[in-house]
N, CA, C and O atoms as CSV, one atom per row, in Angstrom:
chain,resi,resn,atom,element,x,y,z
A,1,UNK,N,N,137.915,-2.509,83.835
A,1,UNK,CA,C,136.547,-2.953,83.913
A,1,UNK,C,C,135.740,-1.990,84.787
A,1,UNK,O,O,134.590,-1.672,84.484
A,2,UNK,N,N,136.340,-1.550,85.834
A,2,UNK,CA,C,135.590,-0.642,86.281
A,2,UNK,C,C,134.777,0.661,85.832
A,2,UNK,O,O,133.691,1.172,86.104
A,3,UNK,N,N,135.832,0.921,85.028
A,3,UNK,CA,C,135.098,2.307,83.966
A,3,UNK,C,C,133.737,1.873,83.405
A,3,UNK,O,O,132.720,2.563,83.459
A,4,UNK,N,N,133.820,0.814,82.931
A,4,UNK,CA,C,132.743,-0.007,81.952
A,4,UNK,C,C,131.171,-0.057,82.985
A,4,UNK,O,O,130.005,0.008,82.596
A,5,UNK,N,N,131.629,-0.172,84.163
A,5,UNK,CA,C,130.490,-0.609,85.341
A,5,UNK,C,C,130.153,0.938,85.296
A,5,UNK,O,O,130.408,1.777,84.431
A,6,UNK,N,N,129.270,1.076,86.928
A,6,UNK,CA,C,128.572,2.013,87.715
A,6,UNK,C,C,130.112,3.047,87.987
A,6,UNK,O,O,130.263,4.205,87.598
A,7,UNK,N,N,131.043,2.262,88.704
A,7,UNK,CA,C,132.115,3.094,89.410
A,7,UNK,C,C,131.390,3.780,90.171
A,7,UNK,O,O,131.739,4.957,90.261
A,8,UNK,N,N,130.281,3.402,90.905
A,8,UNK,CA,C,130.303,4.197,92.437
A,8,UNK,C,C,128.899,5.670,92.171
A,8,UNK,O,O,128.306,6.539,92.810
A,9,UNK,N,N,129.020,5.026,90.615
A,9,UNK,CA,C,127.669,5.796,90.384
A,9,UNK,C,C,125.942,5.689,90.151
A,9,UNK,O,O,125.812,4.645,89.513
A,10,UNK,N,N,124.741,6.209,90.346
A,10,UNK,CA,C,123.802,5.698,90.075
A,10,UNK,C,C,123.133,6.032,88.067
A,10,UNK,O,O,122.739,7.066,87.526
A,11,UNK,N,N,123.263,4.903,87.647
A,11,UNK,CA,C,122.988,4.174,86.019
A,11,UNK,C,C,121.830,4.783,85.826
A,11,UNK,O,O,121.467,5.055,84.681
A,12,UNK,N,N,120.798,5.201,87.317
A,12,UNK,CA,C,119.424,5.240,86.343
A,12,UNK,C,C,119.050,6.533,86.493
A,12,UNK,O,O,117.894,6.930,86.638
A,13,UNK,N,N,120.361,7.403,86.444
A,13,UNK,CA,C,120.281,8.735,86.195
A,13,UNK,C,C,121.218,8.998,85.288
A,13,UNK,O,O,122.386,8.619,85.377
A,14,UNK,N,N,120.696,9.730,84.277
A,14,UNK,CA,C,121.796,9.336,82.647
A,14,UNK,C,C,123.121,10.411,82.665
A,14,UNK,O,O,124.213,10.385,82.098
A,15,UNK,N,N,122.435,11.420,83.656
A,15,UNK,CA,C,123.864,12.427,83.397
A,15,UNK,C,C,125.356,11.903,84.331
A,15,UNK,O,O,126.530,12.240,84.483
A,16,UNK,N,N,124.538,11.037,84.718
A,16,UNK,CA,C,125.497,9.886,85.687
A,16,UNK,C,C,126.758,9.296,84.628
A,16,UNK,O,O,127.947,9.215,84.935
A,17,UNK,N,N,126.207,8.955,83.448
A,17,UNK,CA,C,126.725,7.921,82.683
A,17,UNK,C,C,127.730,8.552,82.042
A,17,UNK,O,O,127.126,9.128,81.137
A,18,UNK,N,N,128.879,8.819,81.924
A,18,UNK,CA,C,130.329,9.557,81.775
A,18,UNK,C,C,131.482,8.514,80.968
A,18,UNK,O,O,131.053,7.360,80.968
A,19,UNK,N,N,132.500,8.612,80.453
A,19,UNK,CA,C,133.369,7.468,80.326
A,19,UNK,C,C,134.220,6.957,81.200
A,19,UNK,O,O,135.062,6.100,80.933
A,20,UNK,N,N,133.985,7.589,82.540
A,20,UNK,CA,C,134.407,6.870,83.381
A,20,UNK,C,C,133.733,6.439,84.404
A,20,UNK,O,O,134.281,6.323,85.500
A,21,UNK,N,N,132.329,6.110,84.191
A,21,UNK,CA,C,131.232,5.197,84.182
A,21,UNK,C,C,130.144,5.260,83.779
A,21,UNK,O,O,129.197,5.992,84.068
A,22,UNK,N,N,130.282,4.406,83.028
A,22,UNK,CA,C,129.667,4.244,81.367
A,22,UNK,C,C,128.544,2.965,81.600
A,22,UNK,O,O,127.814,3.079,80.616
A,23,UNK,N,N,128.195,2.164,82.157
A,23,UNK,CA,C,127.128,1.706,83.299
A,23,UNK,C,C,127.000,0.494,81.994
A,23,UNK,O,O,125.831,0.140,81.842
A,24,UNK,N,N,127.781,-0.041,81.248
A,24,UNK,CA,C,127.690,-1.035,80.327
A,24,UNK,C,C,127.482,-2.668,80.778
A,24,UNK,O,O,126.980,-3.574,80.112
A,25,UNK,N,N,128.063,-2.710,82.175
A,25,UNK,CA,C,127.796,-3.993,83.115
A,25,UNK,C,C,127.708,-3.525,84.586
A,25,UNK,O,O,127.953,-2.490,85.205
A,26,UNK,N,N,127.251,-4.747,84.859
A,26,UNK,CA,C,127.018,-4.243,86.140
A,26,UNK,C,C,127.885,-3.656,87.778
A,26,UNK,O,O,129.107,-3.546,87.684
A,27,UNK,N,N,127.473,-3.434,88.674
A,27,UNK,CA,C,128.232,-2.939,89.809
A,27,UNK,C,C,129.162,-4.130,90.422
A,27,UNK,O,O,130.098,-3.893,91.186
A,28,UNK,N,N,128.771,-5.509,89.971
A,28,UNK,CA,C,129.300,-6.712,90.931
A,28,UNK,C,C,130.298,-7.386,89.781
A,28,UNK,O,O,131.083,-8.242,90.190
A,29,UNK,N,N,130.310,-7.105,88.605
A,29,UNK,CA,C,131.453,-7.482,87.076
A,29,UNK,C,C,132.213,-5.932,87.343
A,29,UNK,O,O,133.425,-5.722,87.404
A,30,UNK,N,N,131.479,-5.277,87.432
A,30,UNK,CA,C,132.624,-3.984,87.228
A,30,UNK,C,C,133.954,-3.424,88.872
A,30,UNK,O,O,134.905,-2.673,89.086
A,31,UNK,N,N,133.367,-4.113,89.356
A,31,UNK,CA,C,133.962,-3.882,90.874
A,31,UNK,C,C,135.377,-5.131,91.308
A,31,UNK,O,O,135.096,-6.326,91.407
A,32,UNK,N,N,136.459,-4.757,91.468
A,32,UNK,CA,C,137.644,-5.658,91.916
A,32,UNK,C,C,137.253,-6.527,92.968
A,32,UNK,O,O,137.024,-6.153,94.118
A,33,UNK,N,N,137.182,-7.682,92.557
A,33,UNK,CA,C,138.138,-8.571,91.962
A,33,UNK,C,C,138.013,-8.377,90.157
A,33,UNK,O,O,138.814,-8.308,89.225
A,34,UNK,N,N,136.536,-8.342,90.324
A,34,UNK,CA,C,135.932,-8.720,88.986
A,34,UNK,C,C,135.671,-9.971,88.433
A,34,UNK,O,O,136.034,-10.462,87.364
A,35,UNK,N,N,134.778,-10.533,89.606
A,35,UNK,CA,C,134.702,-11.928,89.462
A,35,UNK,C,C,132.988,-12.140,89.602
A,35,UNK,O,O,132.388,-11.608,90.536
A,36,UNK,N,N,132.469,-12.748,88.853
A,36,UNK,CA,C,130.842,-12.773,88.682
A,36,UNK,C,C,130.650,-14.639,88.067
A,36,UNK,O,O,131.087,-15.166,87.044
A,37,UNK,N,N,129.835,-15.207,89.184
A,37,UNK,CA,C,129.616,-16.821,88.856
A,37,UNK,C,C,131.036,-17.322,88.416
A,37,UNK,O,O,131.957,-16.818,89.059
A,38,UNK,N,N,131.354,-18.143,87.524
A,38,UNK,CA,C,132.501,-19.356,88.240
A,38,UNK,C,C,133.287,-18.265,87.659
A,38,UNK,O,O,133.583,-19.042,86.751
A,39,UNK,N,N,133.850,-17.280,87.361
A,39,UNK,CA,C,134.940,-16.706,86.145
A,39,UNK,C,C,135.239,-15.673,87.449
A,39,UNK,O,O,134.406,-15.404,88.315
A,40,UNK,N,N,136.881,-15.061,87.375
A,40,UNK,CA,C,137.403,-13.768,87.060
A,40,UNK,C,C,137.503,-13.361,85.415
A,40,UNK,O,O,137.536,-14.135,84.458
A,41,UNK,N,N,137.539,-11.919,85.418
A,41,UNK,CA,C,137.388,-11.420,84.515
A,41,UNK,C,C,138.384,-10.336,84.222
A,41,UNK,O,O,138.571,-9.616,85.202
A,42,UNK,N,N,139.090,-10.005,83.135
A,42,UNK,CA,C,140.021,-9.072,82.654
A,42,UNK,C,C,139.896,-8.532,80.975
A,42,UNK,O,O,139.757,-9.111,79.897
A,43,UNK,N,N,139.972,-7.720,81.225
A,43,UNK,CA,C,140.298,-6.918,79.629
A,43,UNK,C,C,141.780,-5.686,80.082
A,43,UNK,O,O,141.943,-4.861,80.981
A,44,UNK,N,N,142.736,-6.226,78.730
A,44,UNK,CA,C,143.948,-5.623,78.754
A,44,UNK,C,C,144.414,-4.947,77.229
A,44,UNK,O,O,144.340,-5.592,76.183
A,45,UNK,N,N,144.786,-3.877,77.291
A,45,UNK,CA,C,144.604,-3.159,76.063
A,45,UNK,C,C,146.692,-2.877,75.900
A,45,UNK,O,O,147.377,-3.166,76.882
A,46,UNK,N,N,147.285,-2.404,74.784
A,46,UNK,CA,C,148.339,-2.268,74.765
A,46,UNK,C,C,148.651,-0.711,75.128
A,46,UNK,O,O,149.747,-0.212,75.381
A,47,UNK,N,N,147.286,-0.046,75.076
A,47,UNK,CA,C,147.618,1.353,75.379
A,47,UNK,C,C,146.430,1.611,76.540
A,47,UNK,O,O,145.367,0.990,76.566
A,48,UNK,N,N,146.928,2.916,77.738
A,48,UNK,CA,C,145.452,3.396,78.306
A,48,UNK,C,C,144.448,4.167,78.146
A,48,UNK,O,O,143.297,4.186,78.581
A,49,UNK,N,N,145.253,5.005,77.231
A,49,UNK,CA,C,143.766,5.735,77.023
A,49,UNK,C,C,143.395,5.769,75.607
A,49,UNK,O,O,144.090,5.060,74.880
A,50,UNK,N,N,142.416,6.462,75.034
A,50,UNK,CA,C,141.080,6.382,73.746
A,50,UNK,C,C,142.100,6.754,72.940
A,50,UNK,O,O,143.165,7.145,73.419
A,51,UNK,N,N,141.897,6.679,71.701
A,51,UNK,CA,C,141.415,5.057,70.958
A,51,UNK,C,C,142.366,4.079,71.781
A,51,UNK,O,O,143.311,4.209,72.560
A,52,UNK,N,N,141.599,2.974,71.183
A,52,UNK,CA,C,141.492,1.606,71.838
A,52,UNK,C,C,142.046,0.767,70.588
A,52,UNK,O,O,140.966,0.604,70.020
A,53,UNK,N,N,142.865,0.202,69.871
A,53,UNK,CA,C,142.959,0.059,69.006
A,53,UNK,C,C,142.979,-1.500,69.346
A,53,UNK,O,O,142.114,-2.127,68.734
A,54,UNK,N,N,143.862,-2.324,70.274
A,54,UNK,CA,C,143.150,-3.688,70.509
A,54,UNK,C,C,142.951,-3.532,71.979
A,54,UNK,O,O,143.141,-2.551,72.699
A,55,UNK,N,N,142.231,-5.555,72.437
A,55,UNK,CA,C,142.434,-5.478,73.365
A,55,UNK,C,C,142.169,-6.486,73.518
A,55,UNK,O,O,141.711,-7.045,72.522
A,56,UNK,N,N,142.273,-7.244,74.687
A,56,UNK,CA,C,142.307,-8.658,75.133
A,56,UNK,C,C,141.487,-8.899,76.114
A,56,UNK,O,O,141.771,-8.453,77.225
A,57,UNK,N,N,140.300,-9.652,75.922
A,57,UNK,CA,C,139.403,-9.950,77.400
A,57,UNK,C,C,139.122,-11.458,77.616
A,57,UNK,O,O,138.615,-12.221,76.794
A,58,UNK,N,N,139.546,-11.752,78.879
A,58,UNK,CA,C,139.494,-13.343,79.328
A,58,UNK,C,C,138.241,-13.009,80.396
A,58,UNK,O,O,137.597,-12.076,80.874
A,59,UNK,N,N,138.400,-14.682,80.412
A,59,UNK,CA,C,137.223,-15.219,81.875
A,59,UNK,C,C,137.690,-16.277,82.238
A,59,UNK,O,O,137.350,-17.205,81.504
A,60,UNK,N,N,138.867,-16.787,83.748
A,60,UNK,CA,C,139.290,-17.424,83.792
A,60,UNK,C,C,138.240,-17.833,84.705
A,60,UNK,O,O,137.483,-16.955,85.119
A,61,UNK,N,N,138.008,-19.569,85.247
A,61,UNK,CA,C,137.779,-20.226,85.893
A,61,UNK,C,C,138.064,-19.923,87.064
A,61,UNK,O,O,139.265,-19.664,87.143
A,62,UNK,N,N,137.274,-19.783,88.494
A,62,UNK,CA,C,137.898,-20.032,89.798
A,62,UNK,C,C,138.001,-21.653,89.978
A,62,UNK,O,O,138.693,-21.994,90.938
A,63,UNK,N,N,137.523,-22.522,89.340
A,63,UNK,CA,C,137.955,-23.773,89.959
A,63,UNK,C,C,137.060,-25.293,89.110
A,63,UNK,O,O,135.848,-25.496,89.180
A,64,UNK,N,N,137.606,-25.766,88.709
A,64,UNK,CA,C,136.893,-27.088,88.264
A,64,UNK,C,C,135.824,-27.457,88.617
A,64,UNK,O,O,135.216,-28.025,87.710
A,65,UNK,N,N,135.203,-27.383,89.712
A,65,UNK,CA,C,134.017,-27.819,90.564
A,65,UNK,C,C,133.446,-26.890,89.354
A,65,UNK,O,O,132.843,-27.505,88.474
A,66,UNK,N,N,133.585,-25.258,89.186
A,66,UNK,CA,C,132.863,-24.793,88.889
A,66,UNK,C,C,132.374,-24.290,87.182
A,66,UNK,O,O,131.336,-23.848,86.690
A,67,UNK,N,N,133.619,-24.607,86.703
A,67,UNK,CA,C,133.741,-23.780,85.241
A,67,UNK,C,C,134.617,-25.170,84.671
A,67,UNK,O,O,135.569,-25.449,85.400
A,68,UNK,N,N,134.390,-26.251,83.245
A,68,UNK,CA,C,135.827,-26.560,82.996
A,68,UNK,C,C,136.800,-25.833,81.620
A,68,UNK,O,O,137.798,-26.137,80.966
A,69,UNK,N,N,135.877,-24.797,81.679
A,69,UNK,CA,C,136.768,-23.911,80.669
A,69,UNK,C,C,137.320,-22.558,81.288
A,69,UNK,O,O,136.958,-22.111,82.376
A,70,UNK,N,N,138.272,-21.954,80.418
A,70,UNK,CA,C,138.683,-20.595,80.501
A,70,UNK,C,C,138.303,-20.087,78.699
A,70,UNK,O,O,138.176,-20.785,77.693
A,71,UNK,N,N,138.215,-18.636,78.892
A,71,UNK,CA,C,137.623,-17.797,77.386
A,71,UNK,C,C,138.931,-16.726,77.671
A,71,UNK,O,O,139.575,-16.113,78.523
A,72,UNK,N,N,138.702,-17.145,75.711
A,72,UNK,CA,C,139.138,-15.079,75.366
A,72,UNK,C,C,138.386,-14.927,74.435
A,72,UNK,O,O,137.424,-15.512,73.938
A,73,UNK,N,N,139.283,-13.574,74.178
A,73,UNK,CA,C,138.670,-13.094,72.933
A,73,UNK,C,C,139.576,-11.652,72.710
A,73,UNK,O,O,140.109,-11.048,73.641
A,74,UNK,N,N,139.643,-11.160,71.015
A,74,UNK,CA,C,140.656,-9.946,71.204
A,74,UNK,C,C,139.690,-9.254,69.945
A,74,UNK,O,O,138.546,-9.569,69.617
A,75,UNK,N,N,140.608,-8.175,69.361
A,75,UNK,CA,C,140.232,-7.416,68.059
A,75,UNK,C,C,139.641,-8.331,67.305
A,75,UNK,O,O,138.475,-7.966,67.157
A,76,UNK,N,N,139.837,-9.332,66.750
A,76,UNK,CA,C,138.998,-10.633,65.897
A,76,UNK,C,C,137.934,-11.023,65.978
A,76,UNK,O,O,137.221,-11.651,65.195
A,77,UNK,N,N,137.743,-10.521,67.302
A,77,UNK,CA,C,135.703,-10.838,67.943
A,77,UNK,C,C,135.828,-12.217,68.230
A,77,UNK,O,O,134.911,-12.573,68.970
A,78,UNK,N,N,136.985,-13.579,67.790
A,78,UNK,CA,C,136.326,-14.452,67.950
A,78,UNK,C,C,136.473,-15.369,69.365
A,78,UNK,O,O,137.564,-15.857,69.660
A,79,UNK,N,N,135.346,-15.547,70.163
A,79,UNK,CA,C,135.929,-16.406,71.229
A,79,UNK,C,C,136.186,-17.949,71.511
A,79,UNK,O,O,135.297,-18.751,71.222
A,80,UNK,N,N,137.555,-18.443,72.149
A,80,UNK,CA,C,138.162,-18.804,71.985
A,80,UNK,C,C,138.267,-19.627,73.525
A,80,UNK,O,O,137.959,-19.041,74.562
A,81,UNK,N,N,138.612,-20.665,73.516
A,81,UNK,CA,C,138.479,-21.536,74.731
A,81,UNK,C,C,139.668,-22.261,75.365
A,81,UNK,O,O,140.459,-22.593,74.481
A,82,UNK,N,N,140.078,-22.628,76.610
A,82,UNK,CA,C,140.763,-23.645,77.000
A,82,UNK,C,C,139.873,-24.512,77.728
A,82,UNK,O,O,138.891,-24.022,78.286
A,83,UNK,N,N,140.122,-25.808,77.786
A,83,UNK,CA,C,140.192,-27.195,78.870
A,83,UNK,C,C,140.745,-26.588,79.780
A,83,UNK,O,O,141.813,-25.987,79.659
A,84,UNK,N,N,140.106,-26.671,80.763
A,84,UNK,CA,C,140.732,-26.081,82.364
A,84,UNK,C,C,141.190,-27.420,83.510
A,84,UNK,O,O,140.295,-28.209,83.813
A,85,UNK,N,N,141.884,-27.518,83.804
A,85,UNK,CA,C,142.126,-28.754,84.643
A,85,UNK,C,C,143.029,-28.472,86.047
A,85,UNK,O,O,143.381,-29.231,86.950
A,86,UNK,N,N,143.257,-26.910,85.793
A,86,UNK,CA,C,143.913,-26.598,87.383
A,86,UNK,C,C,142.648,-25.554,88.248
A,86,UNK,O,O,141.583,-25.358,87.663
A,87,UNK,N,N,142.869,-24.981,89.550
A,87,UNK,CA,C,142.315,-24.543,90.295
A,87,UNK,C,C,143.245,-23.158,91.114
A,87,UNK,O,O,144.254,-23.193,91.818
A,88,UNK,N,N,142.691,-22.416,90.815
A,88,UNK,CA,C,141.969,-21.546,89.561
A,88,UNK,C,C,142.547,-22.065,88.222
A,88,UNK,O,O,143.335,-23.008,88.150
A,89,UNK,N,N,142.044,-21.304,87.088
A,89,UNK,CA,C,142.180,-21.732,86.309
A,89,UNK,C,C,143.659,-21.076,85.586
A,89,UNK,O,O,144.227,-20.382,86.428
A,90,UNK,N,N,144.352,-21.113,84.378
A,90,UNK,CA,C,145.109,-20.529,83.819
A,90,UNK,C,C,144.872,-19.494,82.992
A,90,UNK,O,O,144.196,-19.525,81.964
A,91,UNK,N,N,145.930,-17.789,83.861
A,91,UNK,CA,C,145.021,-17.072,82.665
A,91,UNK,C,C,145.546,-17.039,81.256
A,91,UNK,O,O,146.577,-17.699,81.131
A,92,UNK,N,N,145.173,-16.527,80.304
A,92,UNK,CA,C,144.938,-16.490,79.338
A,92,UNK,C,C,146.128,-15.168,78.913
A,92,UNK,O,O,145.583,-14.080,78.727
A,93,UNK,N,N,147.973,-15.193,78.719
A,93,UNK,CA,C,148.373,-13.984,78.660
A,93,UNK,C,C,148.093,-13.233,77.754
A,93,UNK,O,O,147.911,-12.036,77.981
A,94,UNK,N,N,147.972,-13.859,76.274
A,94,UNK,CA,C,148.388,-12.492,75.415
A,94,UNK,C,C,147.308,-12.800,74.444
A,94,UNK,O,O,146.514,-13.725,74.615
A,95,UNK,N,N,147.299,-12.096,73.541
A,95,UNK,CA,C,146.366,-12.117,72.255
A,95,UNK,C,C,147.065,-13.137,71.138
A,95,UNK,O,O,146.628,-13.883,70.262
A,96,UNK,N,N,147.938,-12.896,71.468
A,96,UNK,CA,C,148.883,-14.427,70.372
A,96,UNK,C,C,148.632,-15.576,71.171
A,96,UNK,O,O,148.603,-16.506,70.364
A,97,UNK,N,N,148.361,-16.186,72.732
A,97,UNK,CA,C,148.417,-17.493,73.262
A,97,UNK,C,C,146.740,-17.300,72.670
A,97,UNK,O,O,146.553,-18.180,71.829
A,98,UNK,N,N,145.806,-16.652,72.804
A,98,UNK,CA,C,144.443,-16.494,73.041
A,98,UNK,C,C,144.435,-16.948,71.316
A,98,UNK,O,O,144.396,-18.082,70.839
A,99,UNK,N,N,144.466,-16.169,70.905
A,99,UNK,CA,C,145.026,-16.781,69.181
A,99,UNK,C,C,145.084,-18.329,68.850
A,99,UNK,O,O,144.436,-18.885,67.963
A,100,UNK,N,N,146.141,-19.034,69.886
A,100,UNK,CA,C,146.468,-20.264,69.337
A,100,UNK,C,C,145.299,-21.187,69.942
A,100,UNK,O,O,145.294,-22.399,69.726
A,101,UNK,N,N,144.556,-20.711,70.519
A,101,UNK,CA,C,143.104,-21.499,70.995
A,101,UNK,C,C,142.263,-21.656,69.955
A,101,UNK,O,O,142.105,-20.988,68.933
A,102,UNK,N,N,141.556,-22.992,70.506
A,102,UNK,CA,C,140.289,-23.379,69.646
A,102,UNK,C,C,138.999,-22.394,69.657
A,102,UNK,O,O,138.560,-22.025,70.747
A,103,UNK,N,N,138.543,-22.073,68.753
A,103,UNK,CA,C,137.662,-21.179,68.702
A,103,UNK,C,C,136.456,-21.619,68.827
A,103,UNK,O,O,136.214,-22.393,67.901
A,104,UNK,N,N,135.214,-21.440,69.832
A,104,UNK,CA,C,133.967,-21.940,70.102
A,104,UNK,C,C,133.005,-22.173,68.953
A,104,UNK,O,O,132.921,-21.286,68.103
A,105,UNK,N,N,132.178,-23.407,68.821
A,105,UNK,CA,C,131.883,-24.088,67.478
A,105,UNK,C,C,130.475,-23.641,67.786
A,105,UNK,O,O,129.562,-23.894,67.001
C-alpha cells in the first residue's frame, strides 16, 4: 500500500509521481499501519513485482463499536462482506475464503 500512497513524496509535483509513489491514495491509507476510520487495510498479491496478475484487498474492522463488517475483494472486482462480531475484526485470508462471502447487494 505504500507504493500506491505519497511514500514520503510531494503528489502535487508530477515528476514526483513514480511507481513507487504513484500518489493514488492518500499519505494516512498509504502509511503503516494502514489504517484510515474504523478499517485496517491490506492488499496481497501471489507475486511482487509487475504484472500483477491477482490480488487480494481487505478492510478489516478495528472493533464493533466501530465497523460491523469486514470487506474484500480480488481479480473478480466483486466486493464481498463478513458480519463482524469480534474485536478487531477477522482478517479476511485468501481469495478462496473472500470467495465464499456474500457479495454486497
Amino acid at each position: 500500500m505504500t507504493t500506491l500512497g505519497p511514500n514520503g513524496v510531494d503528489c502535487t509535483v508530477p515528476a514526483n509521481v513514480t511507481a513507487t509513489s504513484a500518489c493514488l491514495i492518500d499519505g494516512v491509507l498509504g502509511t503503516a499501519p494502514f489504517t484510515k476510520g474504523a478499517f485496517t487495510y491490506a492488499i496481497t498479491s501471489s507475486v511482487a513485482t509487475a504484472p500483477v496478475p491477482d490480488y487480494l484487498i481487505t478492510a478489516t474492522s478495528l472493533g464493533t463499536a466501530m465497523a460491523k463488517k469486514d470487506y474484500c475483494s480480488n481479480t473478480d472486482a466483486v466486493v464481498r462482506f463478513q458480519a463482524e462480531n469480534a474485536t478487531p475484526g477477522a482478517v479476511i485470508a485468501s481469495a478462496t475464503a473472500c470467495n465464499a462471502l456474500n457479495a454486497i447487494q
